[in-house]
C-alpha positions as a Markdown table, in Angstrom:
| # | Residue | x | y | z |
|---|---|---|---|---|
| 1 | Unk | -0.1 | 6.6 | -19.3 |
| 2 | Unk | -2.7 | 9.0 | -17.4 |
| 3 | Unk | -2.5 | 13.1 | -17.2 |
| 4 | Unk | -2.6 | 12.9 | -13.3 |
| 5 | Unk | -0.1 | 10.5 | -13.2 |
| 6 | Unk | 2.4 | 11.6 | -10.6 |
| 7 | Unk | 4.6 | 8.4 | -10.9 |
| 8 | Unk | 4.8 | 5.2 | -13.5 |
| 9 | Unk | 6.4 | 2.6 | -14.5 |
| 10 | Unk | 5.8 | 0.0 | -17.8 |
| 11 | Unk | 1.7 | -0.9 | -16.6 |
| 12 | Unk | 0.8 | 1.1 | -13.9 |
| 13 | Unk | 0.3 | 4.5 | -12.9 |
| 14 | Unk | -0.3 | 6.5 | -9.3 |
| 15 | Unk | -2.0 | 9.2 | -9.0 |
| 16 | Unk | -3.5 | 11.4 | -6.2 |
| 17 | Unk | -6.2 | 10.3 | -4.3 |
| 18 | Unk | -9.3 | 12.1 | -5.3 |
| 19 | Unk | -12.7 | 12.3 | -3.3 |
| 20 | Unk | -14.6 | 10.6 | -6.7 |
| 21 | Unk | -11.9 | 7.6 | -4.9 |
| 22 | Unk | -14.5 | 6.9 | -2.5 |
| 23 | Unk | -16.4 | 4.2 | -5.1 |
| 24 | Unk | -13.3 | 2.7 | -5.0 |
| 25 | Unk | -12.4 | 2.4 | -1.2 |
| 26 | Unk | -15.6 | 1.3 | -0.3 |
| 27 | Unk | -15.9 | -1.6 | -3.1 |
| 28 | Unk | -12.3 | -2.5 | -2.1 |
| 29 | Unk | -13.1 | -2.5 | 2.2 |
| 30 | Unk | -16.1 | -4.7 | 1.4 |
| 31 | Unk | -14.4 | -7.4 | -0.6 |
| 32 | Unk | -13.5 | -10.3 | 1.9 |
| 33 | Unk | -10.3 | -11.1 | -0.6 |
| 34 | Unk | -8.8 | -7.3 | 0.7 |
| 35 | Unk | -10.8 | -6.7 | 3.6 |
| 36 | Unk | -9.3 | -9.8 | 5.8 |
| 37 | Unk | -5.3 | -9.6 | 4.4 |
| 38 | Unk | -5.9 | -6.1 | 5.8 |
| 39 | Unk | -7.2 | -6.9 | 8.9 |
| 40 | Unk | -9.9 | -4.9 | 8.4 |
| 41 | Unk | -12.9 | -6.6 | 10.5 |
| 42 | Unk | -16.1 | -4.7 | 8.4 |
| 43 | Unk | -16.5 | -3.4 | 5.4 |
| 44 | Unk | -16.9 | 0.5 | 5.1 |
| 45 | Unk | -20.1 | 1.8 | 3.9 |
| 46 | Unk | -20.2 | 5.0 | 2.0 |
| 47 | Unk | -20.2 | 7.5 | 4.7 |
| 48 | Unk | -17.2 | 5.9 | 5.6 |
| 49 | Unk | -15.4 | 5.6 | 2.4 |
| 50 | Unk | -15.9 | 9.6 | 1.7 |
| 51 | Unk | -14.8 | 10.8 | 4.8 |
| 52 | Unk | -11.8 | 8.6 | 5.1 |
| 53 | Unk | -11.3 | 9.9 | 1.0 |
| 54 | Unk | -12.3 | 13.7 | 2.5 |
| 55 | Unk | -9.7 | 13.4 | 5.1 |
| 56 | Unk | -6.6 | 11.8 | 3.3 |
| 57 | Unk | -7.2 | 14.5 | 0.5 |
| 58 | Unk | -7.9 | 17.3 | 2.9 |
| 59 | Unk | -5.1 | 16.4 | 5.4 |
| 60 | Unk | -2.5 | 16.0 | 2.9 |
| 61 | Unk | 0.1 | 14.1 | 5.6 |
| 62 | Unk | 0.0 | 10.9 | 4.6 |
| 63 | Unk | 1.2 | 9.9 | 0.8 |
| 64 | Unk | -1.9 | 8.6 | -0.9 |
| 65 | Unk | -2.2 | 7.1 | -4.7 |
| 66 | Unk | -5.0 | 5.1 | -7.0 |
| 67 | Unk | -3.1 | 3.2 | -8.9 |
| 68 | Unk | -4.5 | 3.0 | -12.5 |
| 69 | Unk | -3.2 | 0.4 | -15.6 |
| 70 | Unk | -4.8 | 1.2 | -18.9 |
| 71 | Unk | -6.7 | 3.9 | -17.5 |
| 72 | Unk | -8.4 | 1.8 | -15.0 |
| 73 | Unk | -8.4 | 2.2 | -11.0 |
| 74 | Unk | -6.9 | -1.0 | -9.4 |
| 75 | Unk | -5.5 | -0.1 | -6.0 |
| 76 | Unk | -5.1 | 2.5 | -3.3 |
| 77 | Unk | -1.3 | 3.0 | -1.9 |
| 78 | Unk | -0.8 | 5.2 | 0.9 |
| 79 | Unk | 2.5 | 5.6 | 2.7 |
| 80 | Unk | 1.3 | 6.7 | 6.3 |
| 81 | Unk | 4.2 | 9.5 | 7.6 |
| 82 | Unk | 5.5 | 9.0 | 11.1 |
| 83 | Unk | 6.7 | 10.8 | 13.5 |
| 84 | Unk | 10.4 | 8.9 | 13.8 |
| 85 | Unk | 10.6 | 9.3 | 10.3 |
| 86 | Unk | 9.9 | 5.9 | 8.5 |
| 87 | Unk | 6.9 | 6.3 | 6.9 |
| 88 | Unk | 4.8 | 2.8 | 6.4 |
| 89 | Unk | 3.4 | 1.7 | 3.6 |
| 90 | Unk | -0.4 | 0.2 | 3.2 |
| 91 | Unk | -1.9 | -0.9 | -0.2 |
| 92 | Unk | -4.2 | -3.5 | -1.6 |
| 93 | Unk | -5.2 | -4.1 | -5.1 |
| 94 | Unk | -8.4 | -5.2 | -6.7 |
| 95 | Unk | -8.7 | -9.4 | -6.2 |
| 96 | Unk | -8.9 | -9.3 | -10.3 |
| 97 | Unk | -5.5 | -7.2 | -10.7 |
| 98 | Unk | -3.7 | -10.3 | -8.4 |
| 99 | Unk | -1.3 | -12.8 | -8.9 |
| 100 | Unk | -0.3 | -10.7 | -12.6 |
| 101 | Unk | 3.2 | -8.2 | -10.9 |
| 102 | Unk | 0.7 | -5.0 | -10.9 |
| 103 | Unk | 1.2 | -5.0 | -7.2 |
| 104 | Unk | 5.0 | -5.3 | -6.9 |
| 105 | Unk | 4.8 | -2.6 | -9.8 |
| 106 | Unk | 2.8 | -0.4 | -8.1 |
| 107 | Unk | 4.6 | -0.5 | -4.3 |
| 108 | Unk | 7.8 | -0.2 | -6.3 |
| 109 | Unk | 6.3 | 2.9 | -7.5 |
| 110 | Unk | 5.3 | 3.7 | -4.6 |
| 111 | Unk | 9.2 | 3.2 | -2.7 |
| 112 | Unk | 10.4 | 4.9 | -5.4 |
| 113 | Unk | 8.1 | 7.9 | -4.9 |
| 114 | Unk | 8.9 | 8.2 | -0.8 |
| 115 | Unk | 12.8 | 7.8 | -1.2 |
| 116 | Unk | 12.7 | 10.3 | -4.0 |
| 117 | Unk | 10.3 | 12.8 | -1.9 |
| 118 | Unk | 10.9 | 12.3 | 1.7 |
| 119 | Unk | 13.3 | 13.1 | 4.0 |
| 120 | Unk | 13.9 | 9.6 | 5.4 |
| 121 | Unk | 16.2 | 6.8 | 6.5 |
| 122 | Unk | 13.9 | 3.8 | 5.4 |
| 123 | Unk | 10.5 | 2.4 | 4.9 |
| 124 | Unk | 8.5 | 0.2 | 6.6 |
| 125 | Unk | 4.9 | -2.1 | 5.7 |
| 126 | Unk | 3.4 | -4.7 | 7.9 |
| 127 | Unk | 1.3 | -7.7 | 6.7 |
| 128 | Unk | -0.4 | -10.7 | 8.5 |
| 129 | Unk | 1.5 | -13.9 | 8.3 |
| 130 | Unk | -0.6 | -15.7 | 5.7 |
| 131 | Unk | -0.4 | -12.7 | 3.2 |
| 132 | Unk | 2.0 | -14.7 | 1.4 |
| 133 | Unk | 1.2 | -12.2 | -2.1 |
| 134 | Unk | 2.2 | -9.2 | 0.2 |
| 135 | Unk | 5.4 | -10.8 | 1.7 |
| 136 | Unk | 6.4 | -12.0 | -1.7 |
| 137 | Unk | 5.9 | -8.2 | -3.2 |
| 138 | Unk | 8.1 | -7.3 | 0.0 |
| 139 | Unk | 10.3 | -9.6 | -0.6 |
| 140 | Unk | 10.6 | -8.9 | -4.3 |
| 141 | Unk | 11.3 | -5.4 | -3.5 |
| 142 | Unk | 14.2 | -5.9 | -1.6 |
| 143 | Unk | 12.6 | -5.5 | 1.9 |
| 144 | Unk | 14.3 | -7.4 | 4.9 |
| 145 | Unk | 12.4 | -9.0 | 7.6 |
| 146 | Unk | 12.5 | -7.4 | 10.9 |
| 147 | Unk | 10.8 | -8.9 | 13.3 |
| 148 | Unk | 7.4 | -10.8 | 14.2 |
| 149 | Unk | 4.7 | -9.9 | 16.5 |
| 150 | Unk | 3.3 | -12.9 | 17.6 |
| 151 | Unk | -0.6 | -13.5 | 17.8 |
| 152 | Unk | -0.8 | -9.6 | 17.6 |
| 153 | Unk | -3.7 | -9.5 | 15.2 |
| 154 | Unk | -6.9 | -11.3 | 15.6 |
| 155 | Unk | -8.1 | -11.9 | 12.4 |
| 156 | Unk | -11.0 | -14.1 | 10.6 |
| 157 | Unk | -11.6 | -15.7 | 14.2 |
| 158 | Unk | -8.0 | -16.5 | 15.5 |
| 159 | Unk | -5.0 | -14.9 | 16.5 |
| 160 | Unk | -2.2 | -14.1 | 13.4 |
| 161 | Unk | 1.5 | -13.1 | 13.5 |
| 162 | Unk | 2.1 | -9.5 | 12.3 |
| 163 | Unk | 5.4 | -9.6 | 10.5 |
| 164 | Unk | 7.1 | -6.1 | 10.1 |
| 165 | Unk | 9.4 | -5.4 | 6.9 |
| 166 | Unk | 11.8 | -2.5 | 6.4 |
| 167 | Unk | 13.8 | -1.3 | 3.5 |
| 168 | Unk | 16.7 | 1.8 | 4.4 |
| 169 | Unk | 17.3 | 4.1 | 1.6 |
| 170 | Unk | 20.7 | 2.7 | 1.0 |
| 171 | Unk | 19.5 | -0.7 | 0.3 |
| 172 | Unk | 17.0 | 0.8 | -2.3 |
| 173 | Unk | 19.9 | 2.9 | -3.7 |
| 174 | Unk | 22.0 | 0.2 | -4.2 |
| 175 | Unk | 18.9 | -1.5 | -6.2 |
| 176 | Unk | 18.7 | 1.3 | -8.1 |
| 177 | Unk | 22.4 | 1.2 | -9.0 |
| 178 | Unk | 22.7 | -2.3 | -9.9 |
């Protein structure tokens, strides 16, 4: 699909994040269709976009991917590592790539990647309550709900439910086998 492509499946590829990705982040943070499911409360102008780009390519702890379909950028993945060793997955697509399986494509990707990469037991992703595309590309994934923070985000004016998923590597294994 695409040179840089580090991992792919039918439609979509991932590729390092690169700093030209800050275009990108800062279009996505400043689109009220990502922006809120995130929880983000204000878009990120430029400065911010590059530096966070800067520091996720510079760093090099945390997993980071564009994900691209037909040669075009239409998400950022990340997989954030943590210190007990369940690394958590963030990732938004573009509001035009929605509702079409490029996301549950792209995080499978993504799973697929960690497991296959990192040492570790499981992985983890929290989304707000109302996300219901995020839960269902959770859900579709074979991710088990583990628990609900109550009211522990206030989002768009009120208080949300966090809702934390988890997937251990021998449930994806046994996916992978079936």
């Amino acid at each position: 699909m695409t040179e840089t492509a580090v991992v792919e499946s039918e439609r979509v590829a991932l590729r390092p994040v690169e700093r030209d990705d800050a275009d990108l982040l800062q279009r996505s943070t400043t689109d009220p269709e990502i922006r809120v499911p995130l929880g983000a409360p204000h878009p990120q102008n430029r400065h911010q976009a590059v530096e966070f780009v800067e520091q996720t390519v510079e760093a090099g702890d945390d997993i980071a991917f564009v994900a691209e379909a037909n040669g075009e950028a239409i998400g950022f993945l990340m997989a954030e590592r943590r210190e007990y060793g369940r690394p958590e997955l963030v990732y938004w697509l573009l509001p035009e790539y929605h509702g079409r399986g490029y996301g549950s494509e792209a995080v499978g990707c993504l799973v697929d990647y960690v497991f296959e990469t990192v040492e570790c037991h499981g992985v983890q992703a929290v989304t707000f309550e109302f996300n219901e595309a995020s839960r269902g590309v959770l859900d579709g994934l074979g991710f088990v709900h583990e628990g609900t923070l109550r009211e522990a985000a206030f989002v768009g004016g009120s208080y949300v439910d966090v809702l934390r998923f988890g997937l251990l590597r021998r449930e994806w294994e046994a996916t992978r086998s079936a």
